[in-house]
N, CA, C and O atoms as CSV, one atom per row, in Angstrom:
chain,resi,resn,atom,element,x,y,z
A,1,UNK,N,N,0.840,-1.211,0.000
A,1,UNK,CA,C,0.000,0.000,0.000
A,1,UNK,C,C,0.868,1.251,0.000
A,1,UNK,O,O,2.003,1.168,0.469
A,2,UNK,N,N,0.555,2.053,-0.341
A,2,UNK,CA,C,1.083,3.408,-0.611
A,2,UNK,C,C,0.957,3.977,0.489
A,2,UNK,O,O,0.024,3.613,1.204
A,3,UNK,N,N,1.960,5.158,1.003
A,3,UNK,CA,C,1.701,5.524,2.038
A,3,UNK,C,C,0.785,6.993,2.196
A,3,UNK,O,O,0.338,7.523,3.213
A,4,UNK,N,N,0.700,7.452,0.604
A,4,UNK,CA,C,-0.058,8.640,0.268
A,4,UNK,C,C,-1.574,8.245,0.763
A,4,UNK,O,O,-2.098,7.303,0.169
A,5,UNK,N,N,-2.190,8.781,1.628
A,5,UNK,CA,C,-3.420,8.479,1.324
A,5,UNK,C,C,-4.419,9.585,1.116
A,5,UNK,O,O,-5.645,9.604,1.015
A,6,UNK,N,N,-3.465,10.511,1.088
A,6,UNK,CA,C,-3.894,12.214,0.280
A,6,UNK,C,C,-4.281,12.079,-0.569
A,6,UNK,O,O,-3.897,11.006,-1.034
A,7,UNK,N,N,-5.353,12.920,-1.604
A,7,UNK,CA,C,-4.645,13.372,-2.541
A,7,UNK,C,C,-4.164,14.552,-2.375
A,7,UNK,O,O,-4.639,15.336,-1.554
A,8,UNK,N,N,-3.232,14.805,-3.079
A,8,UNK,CA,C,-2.616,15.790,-3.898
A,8,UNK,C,C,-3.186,17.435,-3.983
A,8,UNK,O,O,-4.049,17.510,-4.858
A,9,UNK,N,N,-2.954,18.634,-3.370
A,9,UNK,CA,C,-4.218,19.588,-3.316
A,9,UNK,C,C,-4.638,19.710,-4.779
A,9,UNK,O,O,-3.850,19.035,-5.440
A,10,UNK,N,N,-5.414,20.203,-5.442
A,10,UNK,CA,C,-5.785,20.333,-6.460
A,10,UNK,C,C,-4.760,22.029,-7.159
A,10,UNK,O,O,-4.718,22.888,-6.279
A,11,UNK,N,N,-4.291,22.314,-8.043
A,11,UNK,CA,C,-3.377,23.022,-8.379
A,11,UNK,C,C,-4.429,24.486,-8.507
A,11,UNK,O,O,-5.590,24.293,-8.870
A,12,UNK,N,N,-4.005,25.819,-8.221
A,12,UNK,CA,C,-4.731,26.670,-8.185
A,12,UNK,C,C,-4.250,27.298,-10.160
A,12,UNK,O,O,-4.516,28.499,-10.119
A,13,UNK,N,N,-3.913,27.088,-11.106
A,13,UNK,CA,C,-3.121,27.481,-11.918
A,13,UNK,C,C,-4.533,27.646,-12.849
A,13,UNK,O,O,-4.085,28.112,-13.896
A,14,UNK,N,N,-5.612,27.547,-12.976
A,14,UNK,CA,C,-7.150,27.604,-13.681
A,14,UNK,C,C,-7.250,29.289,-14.062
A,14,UNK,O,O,-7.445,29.577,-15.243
A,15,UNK,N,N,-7.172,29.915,-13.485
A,15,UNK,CA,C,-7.369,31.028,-13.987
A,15,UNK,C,C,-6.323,31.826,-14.544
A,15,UNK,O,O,-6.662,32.621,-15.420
A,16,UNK,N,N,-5.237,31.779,-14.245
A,16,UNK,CA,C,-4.373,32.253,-15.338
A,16,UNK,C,C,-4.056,32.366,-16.504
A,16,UNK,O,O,-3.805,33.334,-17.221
A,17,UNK,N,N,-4.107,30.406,-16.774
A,17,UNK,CA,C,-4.357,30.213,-18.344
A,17,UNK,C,C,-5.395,30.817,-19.408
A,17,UNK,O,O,-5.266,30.870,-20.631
A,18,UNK,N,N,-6.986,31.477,-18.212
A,18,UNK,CA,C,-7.929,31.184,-18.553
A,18,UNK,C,C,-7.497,33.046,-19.225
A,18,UNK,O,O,-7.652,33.370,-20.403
A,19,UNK,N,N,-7.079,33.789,-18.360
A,19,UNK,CA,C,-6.401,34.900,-18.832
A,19,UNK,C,C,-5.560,35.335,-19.965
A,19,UNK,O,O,-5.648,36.256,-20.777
A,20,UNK,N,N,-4.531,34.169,-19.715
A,20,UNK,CA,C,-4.014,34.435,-21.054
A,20,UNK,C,C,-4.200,34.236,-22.253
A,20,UNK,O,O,-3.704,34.715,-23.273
A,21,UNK,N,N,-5.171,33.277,-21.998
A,21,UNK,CA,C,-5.915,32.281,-23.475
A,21,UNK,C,C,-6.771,33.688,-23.530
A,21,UNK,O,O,-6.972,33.794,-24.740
A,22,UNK,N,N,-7.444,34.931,-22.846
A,22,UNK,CA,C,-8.374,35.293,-23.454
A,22,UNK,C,C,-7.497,37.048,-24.153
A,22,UNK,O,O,-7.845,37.932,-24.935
A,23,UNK,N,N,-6.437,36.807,-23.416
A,23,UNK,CA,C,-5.453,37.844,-24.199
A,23,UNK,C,C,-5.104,37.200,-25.698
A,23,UNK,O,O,-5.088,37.804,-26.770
A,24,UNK,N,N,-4.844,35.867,-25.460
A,24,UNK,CA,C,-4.648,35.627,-27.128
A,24,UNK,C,C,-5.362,35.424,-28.062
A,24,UNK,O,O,-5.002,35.279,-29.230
A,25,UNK,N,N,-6.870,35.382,-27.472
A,25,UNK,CA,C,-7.756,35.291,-28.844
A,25,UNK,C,C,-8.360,37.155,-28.765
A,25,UNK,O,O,-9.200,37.594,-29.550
A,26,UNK,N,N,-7.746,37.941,-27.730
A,26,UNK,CA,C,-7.959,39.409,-28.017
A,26,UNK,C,C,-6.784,39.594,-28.792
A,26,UNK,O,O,-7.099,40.543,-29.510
A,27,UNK,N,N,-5.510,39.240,-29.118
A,27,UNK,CA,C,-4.577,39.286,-29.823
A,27,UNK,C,C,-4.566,38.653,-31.489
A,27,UNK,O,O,-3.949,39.062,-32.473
A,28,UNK,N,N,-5.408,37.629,-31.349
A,28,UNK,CA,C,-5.668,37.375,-32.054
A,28,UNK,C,C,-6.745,37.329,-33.365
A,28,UNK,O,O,-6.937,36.762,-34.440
A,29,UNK,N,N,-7.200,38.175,-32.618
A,29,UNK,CA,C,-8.699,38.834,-33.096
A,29,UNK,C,C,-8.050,40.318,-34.005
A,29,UNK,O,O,-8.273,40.584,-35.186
A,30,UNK,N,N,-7.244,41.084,-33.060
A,30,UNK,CA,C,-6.610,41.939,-33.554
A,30,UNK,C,C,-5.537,41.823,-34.314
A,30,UNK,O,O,-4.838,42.822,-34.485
A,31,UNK,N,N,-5.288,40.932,-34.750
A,31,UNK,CA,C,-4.122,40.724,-35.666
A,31,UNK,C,C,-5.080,40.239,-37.137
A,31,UNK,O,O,-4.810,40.731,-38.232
A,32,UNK,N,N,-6.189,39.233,-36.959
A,32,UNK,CA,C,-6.983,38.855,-38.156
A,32,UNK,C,C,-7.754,39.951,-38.503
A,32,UNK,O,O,-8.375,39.848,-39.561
A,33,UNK,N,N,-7.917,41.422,-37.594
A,33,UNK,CA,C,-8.840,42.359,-38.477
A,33,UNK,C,C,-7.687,43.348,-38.912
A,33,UNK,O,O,-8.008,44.256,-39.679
A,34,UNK,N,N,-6.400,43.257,-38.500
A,34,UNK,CA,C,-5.364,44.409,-39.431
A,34,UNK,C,C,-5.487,43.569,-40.310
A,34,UNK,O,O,-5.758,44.112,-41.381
A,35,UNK,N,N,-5.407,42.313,-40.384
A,35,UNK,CA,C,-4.956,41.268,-41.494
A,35,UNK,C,C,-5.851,41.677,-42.843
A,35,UNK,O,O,-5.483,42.141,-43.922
A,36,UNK,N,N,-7.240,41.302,-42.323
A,36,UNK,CA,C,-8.474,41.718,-43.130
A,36,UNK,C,C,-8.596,42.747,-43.782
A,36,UNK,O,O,-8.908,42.820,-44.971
A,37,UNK,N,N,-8.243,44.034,-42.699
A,37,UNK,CA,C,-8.313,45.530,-42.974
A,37,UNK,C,C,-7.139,45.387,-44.276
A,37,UNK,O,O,-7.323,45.930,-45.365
A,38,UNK,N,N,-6.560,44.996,-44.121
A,38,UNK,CA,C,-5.082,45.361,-45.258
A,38,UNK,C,C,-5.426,44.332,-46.754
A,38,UNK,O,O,-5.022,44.575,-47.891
A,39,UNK,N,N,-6.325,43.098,-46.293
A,39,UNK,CA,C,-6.619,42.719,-47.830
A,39,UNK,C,C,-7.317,43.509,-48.332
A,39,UNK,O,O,-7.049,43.886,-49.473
A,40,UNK,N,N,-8.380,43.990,-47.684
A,40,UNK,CA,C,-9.602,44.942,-48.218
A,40,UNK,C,C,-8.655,46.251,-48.773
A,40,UNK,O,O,-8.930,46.788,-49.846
A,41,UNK,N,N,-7.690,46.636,-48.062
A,41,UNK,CA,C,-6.909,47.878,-48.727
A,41,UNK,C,C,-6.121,47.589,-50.030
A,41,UNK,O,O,-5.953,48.475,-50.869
A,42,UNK,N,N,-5.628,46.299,-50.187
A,42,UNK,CA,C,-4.856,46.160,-51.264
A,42,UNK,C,C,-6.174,45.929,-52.180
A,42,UNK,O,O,-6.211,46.754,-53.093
A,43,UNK,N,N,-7.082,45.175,-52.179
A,43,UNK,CA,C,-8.088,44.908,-53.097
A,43,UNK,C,C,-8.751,45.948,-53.724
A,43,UNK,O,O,-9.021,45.963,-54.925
A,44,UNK,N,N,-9.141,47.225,-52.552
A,44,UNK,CA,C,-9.394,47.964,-53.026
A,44,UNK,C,C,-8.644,49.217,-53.880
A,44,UNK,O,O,-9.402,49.976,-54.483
A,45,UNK,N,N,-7.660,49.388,-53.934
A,45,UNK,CA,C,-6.326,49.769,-54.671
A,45,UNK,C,C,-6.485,48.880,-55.770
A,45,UNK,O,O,-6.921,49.360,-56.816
A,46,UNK,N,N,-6.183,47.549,-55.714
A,46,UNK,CA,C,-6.191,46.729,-57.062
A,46,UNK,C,C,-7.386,47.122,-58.336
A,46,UNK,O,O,-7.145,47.446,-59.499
A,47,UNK,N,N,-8.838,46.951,-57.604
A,47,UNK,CA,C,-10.020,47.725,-58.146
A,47,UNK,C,C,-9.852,49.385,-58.339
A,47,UNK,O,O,-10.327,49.828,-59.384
A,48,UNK,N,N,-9.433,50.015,-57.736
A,48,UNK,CA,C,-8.735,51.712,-58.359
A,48,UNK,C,C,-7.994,51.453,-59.035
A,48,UNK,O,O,-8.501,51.842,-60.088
A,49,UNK,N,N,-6.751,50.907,-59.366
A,49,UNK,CA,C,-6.039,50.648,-60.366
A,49,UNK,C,C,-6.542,49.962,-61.530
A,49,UNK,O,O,-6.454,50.562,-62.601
A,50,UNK,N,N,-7.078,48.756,-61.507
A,50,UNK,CA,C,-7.587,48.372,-62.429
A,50,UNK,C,C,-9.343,49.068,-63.419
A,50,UNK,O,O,-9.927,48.923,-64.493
A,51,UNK,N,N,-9.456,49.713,-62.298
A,51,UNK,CA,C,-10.583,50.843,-63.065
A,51,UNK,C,C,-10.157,51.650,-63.747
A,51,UNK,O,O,-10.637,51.910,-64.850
A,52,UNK,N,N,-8.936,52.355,-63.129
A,52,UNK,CA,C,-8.252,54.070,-63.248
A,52,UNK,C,C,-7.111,53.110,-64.952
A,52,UNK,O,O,-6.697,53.841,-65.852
A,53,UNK,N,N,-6.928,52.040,-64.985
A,53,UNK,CA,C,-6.228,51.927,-65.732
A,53,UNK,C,C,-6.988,51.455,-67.191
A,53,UNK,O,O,-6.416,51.591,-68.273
A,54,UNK,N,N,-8.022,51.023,-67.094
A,54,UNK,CA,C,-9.272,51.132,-68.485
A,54,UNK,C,C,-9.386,52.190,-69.069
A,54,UNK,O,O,-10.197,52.303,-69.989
C-alpha cells in the first residue's frame, strides 16, 4: 500500500491560463482584423487601379 493516502491539493493554476488564453484570442482577433483591414486595402487599390487603368 502506498503511504499517500492524500490526494494531492488540487493546483490553483485555472485562472491564469484562462487569462491568457483570453489575451490571445484578443490578440488574435486583432491581428486577423489588421490582417483583413489590409486585404480589403490592397483589393481595393487593385479595383482603383484596375478601373483608373481602363
Amino acid at each position: 500500500m502506498s503511504h499517500r493516502t492524500h490526494r494531492p491539493a488540487p493546483k490553483r493554476r485555472r485562472a491564469h491560463p484562462r487569462r491568457v488564453q483570453g489575451l490571445g484570442q484578443a490578440a488574435l482577433y486583432a491581428a486577423s482584423a489588421t490582417l483583413a483591414g489590409g486585404l480589403v486595402r490592397e483589393l481595393l487599390h487593385l479595383v482603383h487601379m484596375s478601373v483608373f487603368s481602363c
